[in-house]
ZAGUKOL-276054 format. One record per residue: residue number from 0; z, y, x of N, C-alpha, C, O in turn. Coordinates in nm, 2 decimals. Layout:
BEGIN
   midren     n_up   n_north   n_east    ca_up   ca_north   ca_east     c_up   c_north   c_east     o_up   o_north   o_east
      NUM        Z         Y        X        Z          Y         X        Z         Y        X        Z         Y        X
...
! end
This chain:
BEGIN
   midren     n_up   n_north   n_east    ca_up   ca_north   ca_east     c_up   c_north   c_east     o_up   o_north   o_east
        0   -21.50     -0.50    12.48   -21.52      -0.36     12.45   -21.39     -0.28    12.44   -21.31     -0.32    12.35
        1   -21.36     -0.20    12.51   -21.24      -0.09     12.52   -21.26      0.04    12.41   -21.36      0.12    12.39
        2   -21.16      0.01    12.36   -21.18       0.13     12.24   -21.03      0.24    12.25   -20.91      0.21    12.27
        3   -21.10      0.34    12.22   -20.91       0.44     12.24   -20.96      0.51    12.11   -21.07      0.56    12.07
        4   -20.77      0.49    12.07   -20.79       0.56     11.89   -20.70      0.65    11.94   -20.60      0.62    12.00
        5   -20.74      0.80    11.90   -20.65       0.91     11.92   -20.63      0.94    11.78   -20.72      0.95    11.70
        6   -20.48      0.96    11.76   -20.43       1.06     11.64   -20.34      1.17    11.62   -20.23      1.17    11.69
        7   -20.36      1.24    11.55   -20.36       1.36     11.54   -20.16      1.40    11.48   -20.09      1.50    11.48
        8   -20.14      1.26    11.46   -20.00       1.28     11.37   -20.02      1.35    11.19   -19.93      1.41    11.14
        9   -20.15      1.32    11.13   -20.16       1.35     11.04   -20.11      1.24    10.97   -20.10      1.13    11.02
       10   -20.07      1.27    10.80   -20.04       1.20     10.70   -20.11      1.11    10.66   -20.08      0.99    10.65
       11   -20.25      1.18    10.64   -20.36       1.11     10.59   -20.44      1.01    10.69   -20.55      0.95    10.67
       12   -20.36      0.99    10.80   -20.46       0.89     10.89   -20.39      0.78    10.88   -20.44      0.67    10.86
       13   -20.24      0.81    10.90   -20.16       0.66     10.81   -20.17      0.63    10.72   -20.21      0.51    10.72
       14   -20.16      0.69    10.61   -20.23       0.65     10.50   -20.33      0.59    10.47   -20.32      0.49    10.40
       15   -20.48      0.63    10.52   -20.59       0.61     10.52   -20.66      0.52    10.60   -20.78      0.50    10.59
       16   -20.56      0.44    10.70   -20.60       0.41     10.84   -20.70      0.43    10.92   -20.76      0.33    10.97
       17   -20.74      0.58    10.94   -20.80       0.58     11.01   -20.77      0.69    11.15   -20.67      0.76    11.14
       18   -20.86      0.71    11.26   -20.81       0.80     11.34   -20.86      0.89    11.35   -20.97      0.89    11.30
       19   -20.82      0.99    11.43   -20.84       1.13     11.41   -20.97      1.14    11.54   -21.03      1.25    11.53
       20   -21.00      1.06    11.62   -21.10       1.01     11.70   -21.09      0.85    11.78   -20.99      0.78    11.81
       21   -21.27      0.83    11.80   -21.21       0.72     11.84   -21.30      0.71    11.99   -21.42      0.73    11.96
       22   -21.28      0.67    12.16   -21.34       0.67     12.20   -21.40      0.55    12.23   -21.33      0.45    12.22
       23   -21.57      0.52    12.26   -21.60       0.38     12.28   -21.70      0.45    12.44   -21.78      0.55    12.44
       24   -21.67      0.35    12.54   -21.72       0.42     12.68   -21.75      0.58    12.69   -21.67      0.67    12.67
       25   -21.83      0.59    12.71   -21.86       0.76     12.68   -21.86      0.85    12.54   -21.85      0.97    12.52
       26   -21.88      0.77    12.48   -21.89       0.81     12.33   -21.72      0.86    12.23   -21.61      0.80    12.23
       27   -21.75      0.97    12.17   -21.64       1.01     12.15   -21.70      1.04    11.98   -21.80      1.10    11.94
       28   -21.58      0.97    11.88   -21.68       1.01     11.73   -21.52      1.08    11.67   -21.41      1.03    11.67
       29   -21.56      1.16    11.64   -21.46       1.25     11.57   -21.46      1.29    11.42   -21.54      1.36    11.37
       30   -21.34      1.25    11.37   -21.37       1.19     11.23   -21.36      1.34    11.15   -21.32      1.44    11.21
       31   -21.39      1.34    11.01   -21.43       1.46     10.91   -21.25      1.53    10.95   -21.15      1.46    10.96
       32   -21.27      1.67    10.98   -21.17       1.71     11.02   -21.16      1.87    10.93   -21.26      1.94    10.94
       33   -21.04      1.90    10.86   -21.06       1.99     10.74   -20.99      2.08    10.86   -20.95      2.04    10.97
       34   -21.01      2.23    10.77   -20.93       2.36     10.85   -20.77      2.34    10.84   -20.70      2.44    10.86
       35   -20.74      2.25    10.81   -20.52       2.25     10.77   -20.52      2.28    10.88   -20.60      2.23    10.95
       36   -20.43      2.38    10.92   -20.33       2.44     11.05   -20.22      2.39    11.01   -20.14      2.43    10.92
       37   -20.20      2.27    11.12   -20.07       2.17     11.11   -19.96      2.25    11.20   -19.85      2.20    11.20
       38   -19.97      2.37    11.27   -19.88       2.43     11.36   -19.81      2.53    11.22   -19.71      2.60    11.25
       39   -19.85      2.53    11.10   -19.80       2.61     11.03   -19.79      2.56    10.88   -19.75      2.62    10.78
       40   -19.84      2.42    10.89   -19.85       2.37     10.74   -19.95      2.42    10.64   -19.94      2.37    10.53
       41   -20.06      2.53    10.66   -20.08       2.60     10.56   -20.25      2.57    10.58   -20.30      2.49    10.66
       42   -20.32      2.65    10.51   -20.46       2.63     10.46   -20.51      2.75    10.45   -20.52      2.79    10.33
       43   -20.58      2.86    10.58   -20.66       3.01     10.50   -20.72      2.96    10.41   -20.74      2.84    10.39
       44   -20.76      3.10    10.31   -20.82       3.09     10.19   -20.98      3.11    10.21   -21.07      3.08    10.13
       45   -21.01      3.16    10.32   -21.18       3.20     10.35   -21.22      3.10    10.42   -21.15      3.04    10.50
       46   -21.37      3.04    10.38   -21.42       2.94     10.47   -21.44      2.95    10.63   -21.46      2.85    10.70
       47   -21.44      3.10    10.67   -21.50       3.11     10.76   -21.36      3.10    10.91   -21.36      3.10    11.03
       48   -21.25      3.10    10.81   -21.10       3.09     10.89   -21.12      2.92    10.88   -21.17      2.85    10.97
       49   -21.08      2.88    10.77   -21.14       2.70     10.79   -21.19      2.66    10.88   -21.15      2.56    10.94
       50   -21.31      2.75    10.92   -21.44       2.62     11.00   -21.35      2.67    11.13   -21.29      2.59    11.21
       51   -21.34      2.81    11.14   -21.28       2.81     11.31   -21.12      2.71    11.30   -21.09      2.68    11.42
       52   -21.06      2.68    11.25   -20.97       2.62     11.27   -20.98      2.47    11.22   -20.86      2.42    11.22
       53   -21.07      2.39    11.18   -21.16       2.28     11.19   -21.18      2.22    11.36   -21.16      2.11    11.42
       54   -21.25      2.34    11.40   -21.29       2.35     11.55   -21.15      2.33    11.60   -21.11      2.23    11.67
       55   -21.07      2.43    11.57   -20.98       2.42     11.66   -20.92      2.28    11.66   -20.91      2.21    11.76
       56   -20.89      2.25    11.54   -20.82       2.07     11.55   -20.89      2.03    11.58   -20.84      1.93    11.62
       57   -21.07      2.00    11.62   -21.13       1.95     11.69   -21.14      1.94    11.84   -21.17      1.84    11.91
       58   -21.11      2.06    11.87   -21.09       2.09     12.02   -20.91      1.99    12.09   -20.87      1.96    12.20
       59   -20.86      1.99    11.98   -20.73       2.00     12.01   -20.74      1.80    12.04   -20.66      1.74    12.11
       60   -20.81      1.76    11.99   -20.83       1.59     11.95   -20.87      1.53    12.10   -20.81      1.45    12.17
       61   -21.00      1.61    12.12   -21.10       1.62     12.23   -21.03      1.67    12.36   -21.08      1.61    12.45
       62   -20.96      1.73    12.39   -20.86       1.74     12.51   -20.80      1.67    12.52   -20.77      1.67    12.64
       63   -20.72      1.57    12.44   -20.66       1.42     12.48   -20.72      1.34    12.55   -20.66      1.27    12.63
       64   -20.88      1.32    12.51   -20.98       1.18     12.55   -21.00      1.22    12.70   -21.00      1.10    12.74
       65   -21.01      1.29    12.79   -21.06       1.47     12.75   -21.23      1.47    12.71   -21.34      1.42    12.76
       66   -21.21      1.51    12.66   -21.38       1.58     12.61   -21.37      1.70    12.59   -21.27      1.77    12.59
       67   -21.55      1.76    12.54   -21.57       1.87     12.51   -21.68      1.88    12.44   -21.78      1.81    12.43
       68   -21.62      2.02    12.35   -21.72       2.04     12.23   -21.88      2.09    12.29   -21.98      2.06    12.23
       69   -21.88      2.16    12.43   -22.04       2.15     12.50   -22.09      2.03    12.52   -22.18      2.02    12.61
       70   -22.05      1.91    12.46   -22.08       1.79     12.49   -22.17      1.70    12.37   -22.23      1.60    12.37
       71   -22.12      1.79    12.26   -22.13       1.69     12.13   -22.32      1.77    12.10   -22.38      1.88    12.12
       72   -22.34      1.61    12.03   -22.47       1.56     12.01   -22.50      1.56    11.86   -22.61      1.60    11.82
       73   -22.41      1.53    11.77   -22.41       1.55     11.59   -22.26      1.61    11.57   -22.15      1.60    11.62
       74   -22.36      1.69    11.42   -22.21       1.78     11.37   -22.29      1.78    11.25   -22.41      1.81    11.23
       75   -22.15      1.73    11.13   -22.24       1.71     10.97   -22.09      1.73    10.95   -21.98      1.69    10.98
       76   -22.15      1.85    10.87   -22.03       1.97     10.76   -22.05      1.92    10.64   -22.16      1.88    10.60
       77   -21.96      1.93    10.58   -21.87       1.86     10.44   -21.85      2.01    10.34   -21.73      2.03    10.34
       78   -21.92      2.10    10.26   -21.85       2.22     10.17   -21.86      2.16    10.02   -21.96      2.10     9.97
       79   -21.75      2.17     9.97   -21.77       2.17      9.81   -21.93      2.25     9.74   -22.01      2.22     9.66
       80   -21.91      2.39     9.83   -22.04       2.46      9.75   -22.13      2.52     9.87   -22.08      2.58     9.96
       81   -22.24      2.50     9.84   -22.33       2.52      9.98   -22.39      2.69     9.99   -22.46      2.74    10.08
       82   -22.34      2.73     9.89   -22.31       2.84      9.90   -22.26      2.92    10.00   -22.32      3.02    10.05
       83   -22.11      2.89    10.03   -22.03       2.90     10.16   -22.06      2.92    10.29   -22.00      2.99    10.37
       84   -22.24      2.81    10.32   -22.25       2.76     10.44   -22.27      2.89    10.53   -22.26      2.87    10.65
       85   -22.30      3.04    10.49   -22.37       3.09     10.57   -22.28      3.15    10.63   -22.29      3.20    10.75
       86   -22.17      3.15    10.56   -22.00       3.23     10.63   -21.95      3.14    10.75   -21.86      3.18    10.82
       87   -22.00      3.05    10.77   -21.92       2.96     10.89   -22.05      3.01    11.00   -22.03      2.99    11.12
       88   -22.18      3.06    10.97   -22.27       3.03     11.10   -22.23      3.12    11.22   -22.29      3.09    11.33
       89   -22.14      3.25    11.23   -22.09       3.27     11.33   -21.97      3.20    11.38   -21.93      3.23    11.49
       90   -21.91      3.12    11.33   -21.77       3.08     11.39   -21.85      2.92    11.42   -21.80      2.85    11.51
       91   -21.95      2.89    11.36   -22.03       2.80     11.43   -22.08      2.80    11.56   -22.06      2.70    11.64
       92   -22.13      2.91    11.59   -22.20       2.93     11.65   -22.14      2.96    11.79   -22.22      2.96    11.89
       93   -21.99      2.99    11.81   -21.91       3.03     11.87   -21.83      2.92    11.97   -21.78      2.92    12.08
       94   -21.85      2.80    11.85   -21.81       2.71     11.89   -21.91      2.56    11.96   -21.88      2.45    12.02
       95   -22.06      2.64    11.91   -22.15       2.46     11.95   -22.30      2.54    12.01   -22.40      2.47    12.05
       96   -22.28      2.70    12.02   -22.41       2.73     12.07   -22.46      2.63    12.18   -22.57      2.57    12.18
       97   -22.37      2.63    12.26   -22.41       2.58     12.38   -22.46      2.44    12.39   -22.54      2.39    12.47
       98   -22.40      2.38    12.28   -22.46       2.22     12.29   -22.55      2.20    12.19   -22.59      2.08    12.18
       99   -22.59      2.32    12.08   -22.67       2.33     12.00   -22.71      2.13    11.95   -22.82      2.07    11.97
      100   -22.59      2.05    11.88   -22.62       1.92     11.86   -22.67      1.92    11.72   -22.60      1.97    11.63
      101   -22.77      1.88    11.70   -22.83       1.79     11.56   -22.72      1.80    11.44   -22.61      1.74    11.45
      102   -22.77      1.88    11.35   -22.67       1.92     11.24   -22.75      1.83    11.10   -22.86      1.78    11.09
      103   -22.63      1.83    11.01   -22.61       1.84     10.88   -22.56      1.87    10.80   -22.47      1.79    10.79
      104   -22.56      1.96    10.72   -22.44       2.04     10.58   -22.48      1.91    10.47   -22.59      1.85    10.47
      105   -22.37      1.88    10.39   -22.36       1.82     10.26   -22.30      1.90    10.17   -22.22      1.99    10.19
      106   -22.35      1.85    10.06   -22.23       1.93      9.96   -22.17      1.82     9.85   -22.21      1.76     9.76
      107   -22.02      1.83     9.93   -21.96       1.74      9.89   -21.79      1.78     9.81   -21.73      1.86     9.88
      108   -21.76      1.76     9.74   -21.62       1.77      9.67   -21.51      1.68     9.81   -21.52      1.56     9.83
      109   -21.41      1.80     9.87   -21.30       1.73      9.93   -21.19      1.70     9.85   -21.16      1.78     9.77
      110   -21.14      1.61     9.85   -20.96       1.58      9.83   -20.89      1.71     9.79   -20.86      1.72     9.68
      111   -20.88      1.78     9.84   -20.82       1.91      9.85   -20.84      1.98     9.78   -20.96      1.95     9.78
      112   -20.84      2.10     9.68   -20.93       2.19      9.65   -20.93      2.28     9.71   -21.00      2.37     9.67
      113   -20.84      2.30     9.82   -20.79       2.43      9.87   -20.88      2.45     9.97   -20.91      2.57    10.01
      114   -20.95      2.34    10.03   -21.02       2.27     10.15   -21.18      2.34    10.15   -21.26      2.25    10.13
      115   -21.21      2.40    10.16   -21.38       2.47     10.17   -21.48      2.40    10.24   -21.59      2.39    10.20
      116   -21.43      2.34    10.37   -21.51       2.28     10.50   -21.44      2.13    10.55   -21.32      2.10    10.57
      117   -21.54      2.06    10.57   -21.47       1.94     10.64   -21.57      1.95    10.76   -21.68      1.99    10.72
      118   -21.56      1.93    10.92   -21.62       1.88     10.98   -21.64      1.76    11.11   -21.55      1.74    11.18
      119   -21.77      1.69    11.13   -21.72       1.55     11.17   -21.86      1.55    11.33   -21.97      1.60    11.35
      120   -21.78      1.50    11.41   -21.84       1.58     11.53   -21.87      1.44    11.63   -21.77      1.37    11.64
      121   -21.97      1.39    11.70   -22.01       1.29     11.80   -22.03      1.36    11.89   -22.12      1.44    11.89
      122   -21.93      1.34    12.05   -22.01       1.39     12.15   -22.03      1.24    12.25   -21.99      1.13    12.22
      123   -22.11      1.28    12.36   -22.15       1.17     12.42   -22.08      1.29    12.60   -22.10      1.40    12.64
      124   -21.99      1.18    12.64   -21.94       1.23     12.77   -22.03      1.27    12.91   -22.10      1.18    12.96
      125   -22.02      1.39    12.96   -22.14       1.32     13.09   -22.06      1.28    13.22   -21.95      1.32    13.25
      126   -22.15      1.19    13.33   -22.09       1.20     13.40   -21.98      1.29    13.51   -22.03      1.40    13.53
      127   -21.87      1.27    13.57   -21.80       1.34     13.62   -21.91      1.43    13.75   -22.01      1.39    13.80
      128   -21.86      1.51    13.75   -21.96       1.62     13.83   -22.08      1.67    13.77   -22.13      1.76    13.83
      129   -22.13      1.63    13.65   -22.25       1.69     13.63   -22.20      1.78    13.49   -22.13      1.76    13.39
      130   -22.28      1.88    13.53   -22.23       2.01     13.42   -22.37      2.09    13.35   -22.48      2.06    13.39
      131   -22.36      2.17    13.27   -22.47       2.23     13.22   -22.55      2.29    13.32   -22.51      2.31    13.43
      132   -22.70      2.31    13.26   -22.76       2.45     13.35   -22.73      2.56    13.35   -22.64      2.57    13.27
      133   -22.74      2.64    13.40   -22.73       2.76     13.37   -22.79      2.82    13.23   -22.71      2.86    13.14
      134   -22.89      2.82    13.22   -23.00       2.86     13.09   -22.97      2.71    12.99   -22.93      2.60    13.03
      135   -23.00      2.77    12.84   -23.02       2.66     12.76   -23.14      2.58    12.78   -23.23      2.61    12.86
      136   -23.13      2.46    12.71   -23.29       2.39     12.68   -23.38      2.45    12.64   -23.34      2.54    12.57
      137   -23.51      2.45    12.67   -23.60       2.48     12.54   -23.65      2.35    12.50   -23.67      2.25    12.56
      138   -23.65      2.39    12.36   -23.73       2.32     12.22   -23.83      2.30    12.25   -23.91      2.37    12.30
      139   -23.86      2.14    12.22   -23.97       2.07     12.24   -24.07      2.11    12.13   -24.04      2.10    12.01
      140   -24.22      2.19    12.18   -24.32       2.19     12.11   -24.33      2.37    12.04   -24.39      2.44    11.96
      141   -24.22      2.37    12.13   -24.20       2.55     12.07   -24.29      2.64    12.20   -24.27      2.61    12.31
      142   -24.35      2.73    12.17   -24.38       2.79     12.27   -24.32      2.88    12.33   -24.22      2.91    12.26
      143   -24.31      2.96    12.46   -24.25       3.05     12.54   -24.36      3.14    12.51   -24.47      3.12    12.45
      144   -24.29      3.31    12.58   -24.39       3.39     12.64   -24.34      3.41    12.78   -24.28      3.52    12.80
      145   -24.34      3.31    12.87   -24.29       3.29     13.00   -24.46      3.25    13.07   -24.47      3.22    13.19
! end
């Protein structure tokens, strides 16, 4: 079994031993990933700067393997208070409409206190040449007025 560990150059993955993704054939699992902006050392204070910049070190992981976030199948968010959650649904949304993958919010206490959002992301690769439809899926058991 061929496995590729990508890391991010973070502190905490040496420390922690773990990686910042790991790929196994198509499968791409992307570990709880907080909003730190390592291009600047620093942490916004709003959740909703977090999650887009969560994404972004997410995006930034996934272009190594190469992958992509229209690809991912689960996404389970990490907030101290679930209160928060409703401020991330556009920067959410911005970022996963298109692959619309099987979600979960927890409410969990991070390491950090500074930290609002953690997020942890599974995509599954497709093969080379095949790309989305044009239109989204529809939802199984939902009706149209088509």
């Amino acid at each position: 079994m061929d496995r590729q560990l990508i890391a991010s150059g973070s502190a905490m993955e040496e420390e922690f031993a773990y990686s910042r993704a790991l790929v196994h054939e198509d499968w791409i699992f992307v570990a709880g990933t907080t909003g730190f902006d390592y291009a600047t050392m620093s942490v916004a204070e709003d959740v909703a700067s977090q999650t887009d910049q969560c994404f972004k070190n997410i995006v930034a992981a996934l272009d190594r393997v190469p992958g992509s976030l229209d690809d991912a199948v689960r996404v389970v968010y990490y907030l101290p208070d679930r209160n928060d959650f409703q401020a991330c649904a556009q920067v959410i949304r911005k970022y996963l409409d298109r692959a619309r993958p099987v979600a979960t919010m927890i409410q969990a206490e991070l390491l950090d206190p500074r930290l609002k959002i953690e997020i942890e992301v599974t995509v599954i690769r497709r093969p080379v040449g095949r790309q989305h439809s044009a239109g989204r899926s529809k939802p199984i058991g939902v009706p149209t007025n088509s």
